[in-house]
C-alpha positions as CSV (number, residue, x, y, z in Angstrom):
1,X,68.7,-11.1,149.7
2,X,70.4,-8.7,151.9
3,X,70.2,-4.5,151.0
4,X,71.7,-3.6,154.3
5,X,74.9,-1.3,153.4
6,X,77.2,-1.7,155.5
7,X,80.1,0.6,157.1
8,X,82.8,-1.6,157.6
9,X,85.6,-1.0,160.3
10,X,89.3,-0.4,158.7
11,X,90.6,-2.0,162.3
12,X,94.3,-1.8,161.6
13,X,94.4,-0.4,158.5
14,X,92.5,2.8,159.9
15,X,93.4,6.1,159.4
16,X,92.4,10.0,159.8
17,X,94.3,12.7,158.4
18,X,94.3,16.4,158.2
19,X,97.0,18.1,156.2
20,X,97.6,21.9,156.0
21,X,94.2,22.6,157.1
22,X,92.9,26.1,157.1
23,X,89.0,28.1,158.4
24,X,88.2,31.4,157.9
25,X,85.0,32.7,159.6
26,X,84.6,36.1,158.2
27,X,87.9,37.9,158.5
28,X,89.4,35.7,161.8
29,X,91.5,32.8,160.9
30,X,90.1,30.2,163.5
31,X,92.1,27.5,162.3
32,X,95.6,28.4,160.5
33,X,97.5,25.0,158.8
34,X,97.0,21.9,161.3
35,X,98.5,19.2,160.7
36,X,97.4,15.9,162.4
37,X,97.4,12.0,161.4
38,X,95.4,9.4,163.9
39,X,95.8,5.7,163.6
40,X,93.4,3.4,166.1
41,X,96.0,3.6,168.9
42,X,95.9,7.2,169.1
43,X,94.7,9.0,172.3
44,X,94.4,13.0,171.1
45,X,93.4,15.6,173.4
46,X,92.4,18.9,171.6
47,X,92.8,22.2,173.7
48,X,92.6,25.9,174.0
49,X,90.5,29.1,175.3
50,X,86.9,29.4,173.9
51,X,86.9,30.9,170.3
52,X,90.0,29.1,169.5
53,X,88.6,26.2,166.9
54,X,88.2,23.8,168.8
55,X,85.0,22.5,168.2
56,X,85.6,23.9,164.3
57,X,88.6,21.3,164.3
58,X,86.5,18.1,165.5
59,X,83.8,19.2,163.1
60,X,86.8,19.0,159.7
61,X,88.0,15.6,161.2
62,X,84.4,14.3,160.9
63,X,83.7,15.5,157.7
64,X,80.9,17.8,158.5
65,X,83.1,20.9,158.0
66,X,84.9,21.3,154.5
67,X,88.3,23.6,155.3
68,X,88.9,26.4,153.7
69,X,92.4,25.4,152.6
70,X,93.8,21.6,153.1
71,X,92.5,18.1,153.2
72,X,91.1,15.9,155.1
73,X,91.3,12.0,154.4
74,X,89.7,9.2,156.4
75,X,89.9,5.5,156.1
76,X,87.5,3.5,158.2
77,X,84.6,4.4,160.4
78,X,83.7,7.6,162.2
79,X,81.7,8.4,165.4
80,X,80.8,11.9,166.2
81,X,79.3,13.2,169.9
82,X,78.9,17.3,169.2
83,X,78.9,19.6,172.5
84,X,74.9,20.8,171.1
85,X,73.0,18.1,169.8
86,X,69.3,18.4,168.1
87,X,66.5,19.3,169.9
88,X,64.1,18.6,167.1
89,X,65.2,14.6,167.3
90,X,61.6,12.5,167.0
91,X,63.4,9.4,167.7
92,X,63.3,7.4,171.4
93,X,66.0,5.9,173.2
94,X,65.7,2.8,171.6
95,X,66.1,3.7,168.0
96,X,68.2,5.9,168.9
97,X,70.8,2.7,170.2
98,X,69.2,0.9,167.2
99,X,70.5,3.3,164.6
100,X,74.0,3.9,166.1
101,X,74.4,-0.5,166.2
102,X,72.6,-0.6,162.9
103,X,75.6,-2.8,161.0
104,X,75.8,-5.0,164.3
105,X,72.0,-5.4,164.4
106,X,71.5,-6.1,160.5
107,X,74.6,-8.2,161.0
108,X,73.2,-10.2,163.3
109,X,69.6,-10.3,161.1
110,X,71.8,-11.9,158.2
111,X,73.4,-14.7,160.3
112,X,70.0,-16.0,161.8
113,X,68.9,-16.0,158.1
114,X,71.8,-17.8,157.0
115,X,71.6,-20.0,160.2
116,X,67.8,-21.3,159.2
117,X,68.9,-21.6,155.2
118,X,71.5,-24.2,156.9
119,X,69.3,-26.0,158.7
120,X,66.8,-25.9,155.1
121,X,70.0,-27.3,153.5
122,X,69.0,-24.9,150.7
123,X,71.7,-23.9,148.2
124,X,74.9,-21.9,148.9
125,X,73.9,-22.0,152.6
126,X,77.4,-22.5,153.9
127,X,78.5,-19.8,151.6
128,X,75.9,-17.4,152.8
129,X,76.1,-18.7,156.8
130,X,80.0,-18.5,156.3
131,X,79.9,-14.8,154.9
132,X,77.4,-13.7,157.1
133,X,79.4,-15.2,160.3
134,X,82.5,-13.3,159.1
135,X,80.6,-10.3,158.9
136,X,79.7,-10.5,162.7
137,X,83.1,-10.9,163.3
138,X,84.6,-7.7,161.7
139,X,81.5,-6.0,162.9
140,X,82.2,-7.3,166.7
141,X,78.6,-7.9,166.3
142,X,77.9,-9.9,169.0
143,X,78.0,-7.9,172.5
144,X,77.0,-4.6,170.6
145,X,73.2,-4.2,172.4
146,X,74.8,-5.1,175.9
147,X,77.6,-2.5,175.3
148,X,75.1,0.1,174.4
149,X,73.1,-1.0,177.3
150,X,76.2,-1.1,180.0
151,X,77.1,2.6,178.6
152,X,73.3,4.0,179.1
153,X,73.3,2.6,182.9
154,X,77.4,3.7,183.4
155,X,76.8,7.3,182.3
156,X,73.7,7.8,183.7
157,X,71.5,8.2,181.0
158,X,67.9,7.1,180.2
159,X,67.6,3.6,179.6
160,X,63.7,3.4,179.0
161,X,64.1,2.8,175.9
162,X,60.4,4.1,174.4
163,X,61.5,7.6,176.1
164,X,61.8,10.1,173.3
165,X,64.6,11.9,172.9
166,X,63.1,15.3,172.6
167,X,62.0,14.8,176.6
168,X,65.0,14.8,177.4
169,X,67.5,17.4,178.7
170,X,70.6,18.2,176.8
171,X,72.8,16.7,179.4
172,X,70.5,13.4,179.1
173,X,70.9,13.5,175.0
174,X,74.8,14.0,175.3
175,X,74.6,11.2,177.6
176,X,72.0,8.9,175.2
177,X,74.6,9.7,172.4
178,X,77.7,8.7,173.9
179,X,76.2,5.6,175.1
180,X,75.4,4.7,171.6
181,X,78.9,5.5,170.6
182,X,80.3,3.5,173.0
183,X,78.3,0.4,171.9
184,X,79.1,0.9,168.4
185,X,82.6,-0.4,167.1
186,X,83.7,2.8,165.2
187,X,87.6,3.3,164.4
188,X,87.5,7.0,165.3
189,X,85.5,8.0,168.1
190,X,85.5,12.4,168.3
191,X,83.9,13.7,171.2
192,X,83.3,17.5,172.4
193,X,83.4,18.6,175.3
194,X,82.2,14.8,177.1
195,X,82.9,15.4,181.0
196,X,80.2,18.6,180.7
197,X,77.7,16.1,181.6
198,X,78.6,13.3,183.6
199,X,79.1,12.1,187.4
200,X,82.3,10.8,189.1
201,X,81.4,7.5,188.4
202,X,80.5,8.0,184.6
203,X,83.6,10.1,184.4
204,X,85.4,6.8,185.7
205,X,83.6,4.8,183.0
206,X,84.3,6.9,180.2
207,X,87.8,7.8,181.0
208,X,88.2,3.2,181.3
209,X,86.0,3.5,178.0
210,X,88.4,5.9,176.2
211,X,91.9,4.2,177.3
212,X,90.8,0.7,176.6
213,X,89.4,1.3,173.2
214,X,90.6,-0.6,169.8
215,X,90.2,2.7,167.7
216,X,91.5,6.1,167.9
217,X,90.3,8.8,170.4
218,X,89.9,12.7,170.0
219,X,88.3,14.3,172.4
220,X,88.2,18.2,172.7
221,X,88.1,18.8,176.8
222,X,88.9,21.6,179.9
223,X,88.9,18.4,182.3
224,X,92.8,18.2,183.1
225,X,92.3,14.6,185.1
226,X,90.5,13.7,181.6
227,X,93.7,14.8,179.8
228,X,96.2,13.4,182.5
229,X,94.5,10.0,182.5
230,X,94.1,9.2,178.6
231,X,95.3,11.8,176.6
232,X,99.2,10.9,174.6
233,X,99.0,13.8,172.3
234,X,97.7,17.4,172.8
235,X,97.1,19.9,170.2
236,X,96.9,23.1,171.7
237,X,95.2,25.8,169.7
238,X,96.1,28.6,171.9
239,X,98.1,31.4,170.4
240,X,101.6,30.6,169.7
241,X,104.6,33.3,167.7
242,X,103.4,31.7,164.2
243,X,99.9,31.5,165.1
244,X,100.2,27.5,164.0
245,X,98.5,25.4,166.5
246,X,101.4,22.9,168.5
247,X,101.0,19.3,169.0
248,X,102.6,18.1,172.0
249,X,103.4,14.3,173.1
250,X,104.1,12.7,176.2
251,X,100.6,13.3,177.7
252,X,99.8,16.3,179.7
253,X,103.3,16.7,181.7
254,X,104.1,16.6,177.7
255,X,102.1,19.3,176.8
256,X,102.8,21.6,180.3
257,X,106.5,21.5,179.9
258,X,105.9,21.9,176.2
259,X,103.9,24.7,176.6
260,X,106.3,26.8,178.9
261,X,109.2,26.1,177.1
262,X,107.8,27.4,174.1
263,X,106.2,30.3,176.0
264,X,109.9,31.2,177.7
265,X,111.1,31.3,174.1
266,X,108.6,33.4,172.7
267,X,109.0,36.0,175.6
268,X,112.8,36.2,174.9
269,X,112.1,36.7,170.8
270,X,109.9,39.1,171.6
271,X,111.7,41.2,174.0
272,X,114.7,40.9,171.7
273,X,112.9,42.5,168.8
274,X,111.3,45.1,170.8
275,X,115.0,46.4,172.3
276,X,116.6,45.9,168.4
277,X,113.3,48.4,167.3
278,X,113.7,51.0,170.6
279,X,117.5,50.6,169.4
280,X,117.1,51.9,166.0
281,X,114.6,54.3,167.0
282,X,117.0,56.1,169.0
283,X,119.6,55.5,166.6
284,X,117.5,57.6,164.4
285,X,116.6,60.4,166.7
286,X,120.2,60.6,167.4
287,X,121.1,61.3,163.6
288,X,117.7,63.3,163.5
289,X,119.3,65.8,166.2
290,X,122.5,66.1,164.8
291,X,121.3,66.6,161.6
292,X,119.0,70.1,163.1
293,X,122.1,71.4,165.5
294,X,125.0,69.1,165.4
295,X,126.6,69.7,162.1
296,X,127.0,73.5,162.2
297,X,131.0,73.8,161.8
298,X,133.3,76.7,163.5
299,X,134.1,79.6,162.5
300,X,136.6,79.5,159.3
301,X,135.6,76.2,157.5
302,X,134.5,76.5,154.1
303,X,131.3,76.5,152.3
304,X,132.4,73.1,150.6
305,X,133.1,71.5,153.8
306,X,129.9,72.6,155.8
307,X,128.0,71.1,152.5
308,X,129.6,67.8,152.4
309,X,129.2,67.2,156.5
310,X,125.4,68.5,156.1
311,X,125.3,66.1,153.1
312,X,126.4,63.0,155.0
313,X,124.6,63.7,158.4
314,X,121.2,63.7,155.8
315,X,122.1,60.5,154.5
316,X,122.6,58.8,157.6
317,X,119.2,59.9,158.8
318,X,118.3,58.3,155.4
319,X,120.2,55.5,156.4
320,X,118.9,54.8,159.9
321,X,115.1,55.7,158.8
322,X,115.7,52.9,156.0
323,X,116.9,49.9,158.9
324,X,114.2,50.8,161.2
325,X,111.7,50.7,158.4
326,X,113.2,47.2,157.5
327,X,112.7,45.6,161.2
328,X,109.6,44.6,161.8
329,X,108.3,43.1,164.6
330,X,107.5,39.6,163.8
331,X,106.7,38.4,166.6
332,X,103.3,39.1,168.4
333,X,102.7,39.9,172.0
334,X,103.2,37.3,174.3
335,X,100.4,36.1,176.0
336,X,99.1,37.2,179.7
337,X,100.6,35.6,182.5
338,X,98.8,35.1,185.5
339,X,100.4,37.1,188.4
340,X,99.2,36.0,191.9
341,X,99.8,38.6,194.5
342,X,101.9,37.9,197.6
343,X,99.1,38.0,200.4
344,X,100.5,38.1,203.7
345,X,99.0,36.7,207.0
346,X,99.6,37.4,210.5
347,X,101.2,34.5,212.4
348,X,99.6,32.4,214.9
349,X,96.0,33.8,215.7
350,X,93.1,32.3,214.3
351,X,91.9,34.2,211.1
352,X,88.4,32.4,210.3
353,X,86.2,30.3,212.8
354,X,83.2,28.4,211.6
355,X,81.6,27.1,215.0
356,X,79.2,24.4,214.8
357,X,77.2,25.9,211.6
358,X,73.4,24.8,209.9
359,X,70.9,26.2,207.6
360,X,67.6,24.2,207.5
361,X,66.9,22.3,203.9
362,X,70.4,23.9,202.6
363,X,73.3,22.8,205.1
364,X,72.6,19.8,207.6
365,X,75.5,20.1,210.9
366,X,76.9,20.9,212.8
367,X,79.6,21.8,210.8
368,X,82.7,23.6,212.1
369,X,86.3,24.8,211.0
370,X,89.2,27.4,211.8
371,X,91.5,28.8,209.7
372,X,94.7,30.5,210.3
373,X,97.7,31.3,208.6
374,X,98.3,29.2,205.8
375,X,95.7,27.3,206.4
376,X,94.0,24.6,204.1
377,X,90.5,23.2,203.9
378,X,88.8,21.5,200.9
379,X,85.0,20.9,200.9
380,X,83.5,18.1,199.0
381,X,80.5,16.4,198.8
382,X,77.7,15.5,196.3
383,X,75.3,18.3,194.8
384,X,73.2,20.1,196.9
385,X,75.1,18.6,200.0
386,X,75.8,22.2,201.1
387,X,78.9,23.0,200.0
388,X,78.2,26.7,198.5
389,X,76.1,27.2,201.2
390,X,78.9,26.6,203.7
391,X,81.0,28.6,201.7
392,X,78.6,31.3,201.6
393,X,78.0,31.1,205.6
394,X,81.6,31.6,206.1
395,X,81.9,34.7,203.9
396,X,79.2,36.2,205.6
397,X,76.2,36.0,202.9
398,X,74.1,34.1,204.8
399,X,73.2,33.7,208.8
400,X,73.4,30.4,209.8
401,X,70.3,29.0,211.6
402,X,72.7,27.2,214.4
403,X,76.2,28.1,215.2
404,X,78.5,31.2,214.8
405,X,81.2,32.8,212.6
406,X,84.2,34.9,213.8
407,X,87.1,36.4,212.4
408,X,90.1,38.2,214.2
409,X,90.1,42.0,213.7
410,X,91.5,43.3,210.6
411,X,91.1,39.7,208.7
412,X,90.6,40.5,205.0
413,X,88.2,37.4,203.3
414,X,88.0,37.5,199.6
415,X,85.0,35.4,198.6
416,X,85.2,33.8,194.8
417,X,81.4,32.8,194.2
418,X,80.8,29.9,191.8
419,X,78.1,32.1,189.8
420,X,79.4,35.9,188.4
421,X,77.1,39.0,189.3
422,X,78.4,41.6,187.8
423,X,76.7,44.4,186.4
424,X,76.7,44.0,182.2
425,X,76.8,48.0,181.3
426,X,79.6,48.9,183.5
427,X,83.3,48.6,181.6
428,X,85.5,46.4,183.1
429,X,88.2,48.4,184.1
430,X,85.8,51.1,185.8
431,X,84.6,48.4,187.7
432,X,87.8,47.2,189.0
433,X,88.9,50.9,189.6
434,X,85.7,52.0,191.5
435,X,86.0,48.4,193.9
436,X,89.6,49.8,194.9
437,X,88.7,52.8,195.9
438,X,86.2,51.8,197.9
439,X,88.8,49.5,199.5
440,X,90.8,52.1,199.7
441,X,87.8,54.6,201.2
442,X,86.4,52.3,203.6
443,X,90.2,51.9,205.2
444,X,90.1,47.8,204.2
445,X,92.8,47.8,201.6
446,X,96.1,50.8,202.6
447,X,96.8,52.7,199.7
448,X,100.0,51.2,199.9
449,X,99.2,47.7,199.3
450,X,96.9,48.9,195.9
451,X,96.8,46.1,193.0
452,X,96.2,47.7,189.5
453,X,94.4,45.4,187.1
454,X,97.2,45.1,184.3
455,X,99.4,44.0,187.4
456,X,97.7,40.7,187.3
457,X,97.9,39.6,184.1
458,X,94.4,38.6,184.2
459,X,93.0,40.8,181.1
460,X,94.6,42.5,178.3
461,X,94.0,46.6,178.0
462,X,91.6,46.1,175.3
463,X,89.4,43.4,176.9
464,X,89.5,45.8,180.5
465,X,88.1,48.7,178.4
466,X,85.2,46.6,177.3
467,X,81.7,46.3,179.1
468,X,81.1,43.2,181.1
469,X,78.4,42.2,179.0
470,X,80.5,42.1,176.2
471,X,83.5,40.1,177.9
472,X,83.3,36.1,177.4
473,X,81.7,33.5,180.4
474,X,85.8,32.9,180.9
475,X,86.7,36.5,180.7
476,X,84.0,37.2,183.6
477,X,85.6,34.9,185.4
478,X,89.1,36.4,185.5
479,X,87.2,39.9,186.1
480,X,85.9,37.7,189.3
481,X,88.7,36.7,190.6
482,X,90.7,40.3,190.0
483,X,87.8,41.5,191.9
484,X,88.8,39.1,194.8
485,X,92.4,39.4,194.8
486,X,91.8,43.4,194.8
487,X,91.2,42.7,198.5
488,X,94.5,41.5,199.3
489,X,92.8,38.8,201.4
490,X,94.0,36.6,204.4
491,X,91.4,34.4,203.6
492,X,90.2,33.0,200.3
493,X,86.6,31.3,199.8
494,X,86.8,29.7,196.3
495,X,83.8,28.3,195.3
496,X,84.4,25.9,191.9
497,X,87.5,28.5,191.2
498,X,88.4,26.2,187.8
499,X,84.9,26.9,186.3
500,X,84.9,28.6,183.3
501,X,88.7,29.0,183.4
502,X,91.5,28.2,180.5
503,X,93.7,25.0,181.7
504,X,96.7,27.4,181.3
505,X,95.1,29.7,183.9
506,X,94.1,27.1,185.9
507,X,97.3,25.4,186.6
508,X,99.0,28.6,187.4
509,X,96.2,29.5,190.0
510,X,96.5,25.8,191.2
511,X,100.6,26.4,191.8
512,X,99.7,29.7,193.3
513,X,97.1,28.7,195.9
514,X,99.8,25.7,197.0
515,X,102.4,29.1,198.0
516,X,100.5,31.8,199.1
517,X,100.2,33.0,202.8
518,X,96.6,33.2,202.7
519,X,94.4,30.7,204.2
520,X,92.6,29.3,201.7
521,X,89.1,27.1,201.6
522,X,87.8,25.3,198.5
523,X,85.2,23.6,197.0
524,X,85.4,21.9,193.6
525,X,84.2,19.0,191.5
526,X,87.6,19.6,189.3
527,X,89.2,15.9,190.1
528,X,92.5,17.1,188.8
529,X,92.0,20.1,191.3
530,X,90.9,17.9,193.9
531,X,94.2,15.4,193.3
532,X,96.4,18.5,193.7
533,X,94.7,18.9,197.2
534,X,94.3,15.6,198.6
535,X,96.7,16.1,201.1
536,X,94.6,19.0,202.3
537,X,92.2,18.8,205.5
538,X,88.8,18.0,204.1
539,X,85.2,18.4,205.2
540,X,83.0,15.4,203.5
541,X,79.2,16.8,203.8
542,X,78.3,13.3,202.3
543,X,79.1,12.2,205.6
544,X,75.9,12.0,208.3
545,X,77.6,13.2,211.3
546,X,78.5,16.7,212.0
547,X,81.9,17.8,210.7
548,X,84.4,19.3,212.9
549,X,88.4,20.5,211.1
550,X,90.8,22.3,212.8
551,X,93.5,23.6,210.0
């Protein structure tokens, strides 16, 4: 007697839908009427800046979310891998895989049952061995344990399988999780957030994982080579005119050259509205001013004809106050763009050398590079190879044990640090106003050559007047890197620049480091960021001989 219940894949027949789906949280509408449908082959990338809904979204398609507004209906089998997962698990590794290829595993159970009632020749064998072998089947029974097992040693995680789970780090349960997910034979697979917590080569394995998969894929992700590689369809979350989210096909070229068109035309509307508004503005004050001075007739026209003109001047200020009240602006302000300064370099000399560089237990060399105009350099390696600390010796922050650093006179080196340290209480825009004029004091930055904040595009007005302790990790980061750019820098040191960043933002400072002047050095474990560079000179400090680039 088998009480096993089992969840059944729909294979083919699977589907997900979410129709006119709607979340409120308090008075901020995080999700306003999506509109999605996922059959096994889809490949669904979900993106957007932090406090968008993205994670809300994943949460309605699995079912652990109920929309405020809308539907959600699913046919087939789910599998769910959340960005936070619990702490207060008492399970181990093992039953951890056990639970998540429970079907397979009880599958299984049943067919060796059915195979010794055969061999008893007891009655309704063959029916039994028959339905239980065509359970294994649709299950895809057989390899489910070694998948689970290949996925725990591909990404990484803890294969002792009497390890509890509580042990572990977050990072090592995300890991645990997936692994189990990618054992089991689910027709939806959701993840959040997956490439948080894994290696190049786990990255490889999930990203092979993901595209060769039977059932549907949604993943919600800031990884661009993620999105490049797999994704088919993007839903971006990010403001649009309507405020309704867009889905965009044709991968991520798809969803770039979506994006900007639909940006280009929002600009447009908006400037439109806003000259039709200042144009019936001053259509009123126009009728407004005759209306005080303008109507007063000369000398020898009638009572009845100064009342008649004074009538119809009032009722076109009547008329004019009545068409601007009509227009409203429907359209919302567009959002920032991402304004790179032009940095300009003198020709020829050598702006940064790095001469034969080490730092005991931190940076092994001798490691050397020069940098002049235009120059490129990308630093790679594994962590705790030394690339930060590299960085950081050629910015000045630290005094290399072996080895020198020069620049030419006058060379302006704008250092992007991978970690913010900025101070919480201060409001941003004080901050940025009190590091330009100490530029500007000090004689580093001519008054001239002055970049206000707004002139970057980096924060809006209300998010400048805000303390930095109250601005998001991503906001901090484009505080950073206003900071940086305040220096009008020949040189830029940019330590993980993409961190923390919006994949809009990104790609713009990605097209803008390719044109600038500025010499430019790098360090990054962004693959789409490192694919944009790979024709850049590069210092590998997983190599075990000194490094020596001349850019």
């Amino acid at each position: 007697m088998h009480t096993h219940t089992y969840r059944l894949p729909a294979r083919h027949r699977a589907q997900l839908t979410a129709s006119d789906v709607s979340v409120t949280r308090g008075i901020t509408r995080v999700l306003n009427q999506v509109d999605l449908t996922l059959s096994p082959s889809s490949r669904v990338a979900i993106v957007g800046e932090n406090g968008r809904g993205k994670s809300t979204l994943l949460q309605v398609l699995a079912g652990t979310l109920s929309p405020d507004h809308g539907t959600i209906q699913l046919t087939g089998t789910i599998g769910v891998a959340e960005q936070e997962l619990d702490t207060a698990d008492e399970r181990t590794v093992g039953q951890a895989v056990a639970d998540a290829i429970a079907d397979a595993l009880a599958a299984l159970a049943r067919l060796e049952t059915a195979s010794q009632a055969l061999i008893d020749n007891t009655e309704s064998a063959a029916d039994e061995y028959a339905a239980a072998l065509e359970l294994v089947d649709v299950l895809d029974a057989w390899d489910a344990e070694r998948r689970a097992q290949i996925a725990l040693e591909a990404l990484g995680a803890e294969t002792d399988m009497a390890r509890p789970l509580a042990e572990l780090s977050g990072g090592q349960r995300y890991r645990v999780r997936l692994a189990c997910l990618l054992g089991s034979d689910n027709d939806f697979l959701l993840l959040d957030e997956p490439t948080n917590h894994l290696d190049r080569s786990g990255l490889e394995f999930l990203t092979a994982q993901l595209r060769a998969r039977s059932g549907g894929v949604v993943v919600v992700s800031h990884d661009r080579a993620l999105l490049s590689d797999f994704a088919a369809t993007i839903v971006d979350l990010d403001p649009t005119p309507d405020e309704r989210p867009r889905v965009y096909g044709n991968g991520y070229s798809g969803y770039r050259e979506g994006r900007s068109a639909e940006r280009e035309r929002w600009e447009q509307e908006y400037e439109r509205q806003q000259a039709e508004h200042a144009r019936l503005r001053d259509d009123l004050s126009a009728a407004r001013n005759r209306l005080v001075s303008g109507w007063r007739p000369e000398k020898g026209h009638n009572k009845h004809g100064r009342a008649t003109r004074a009538s119809g001047l009032v009722q076109s200020v009547h008329r004019r106050q009545e068409a601007l009240d009509a227009h409203a602006i429907t359209v919302p302000e567009p959002p920032l763009e991402f304004r790179f300064p032009e940095l300009r370099t003198r020709a020829g000399a050598s702006l940064l050398n790095v001469a034969d560089v080490s730092l005991a237990g931190r940076l092994r060399g001798p490691v050397s590079f020069s940098l002049s105009q235009r120059g490129r350099l990308v630093v790679t390696g594994p962590n705790g190879a030394g690339k930060s600390t590299l960085l950081r010796i050629a910015g000045g922050d630290l005094v290399p044990d072996t080895g020198s650093v020069r620049q030419s006179g006058g060379t302006r080196v704008g250092f992007l640090r991978q970690e913010s340290d900025l101070p919480p209480e201060q409001r941003a825009s004080e901050l940025y106003h009190s590091h330009l004029d100490a530029l500007v004091s000090a004689g580093t930055v001519p008054a001239s050559e002055v970049i206000g904040l707004s002139q970057l595009g980096l924060l809006k007005p209300r998010e400048a007047s805000k303390r930095v302790g109250e601005l998001s990790v991503g906001q901090q980061r484009r505080l950073d890197l206003a900071l940086v750019l305040a220096v009008r820098p020949h040189v830029l040191l940019l330590d993980e620049p993409t961190n923390h960043l919006s994949i809009a933002l990104v790609d713009e400072l990605t097209e803008a480091l390719g044109a600038t002047q500025a010499a430019v050095a790098l360090s990054s474990h962004d693959r789409q960021l490192l694919r944009d560079v790979a024709g850049c000179p590069c210092i590998d400090l997983s190599a075990t001989t000194g490094n020596e680039v001349p850019v």
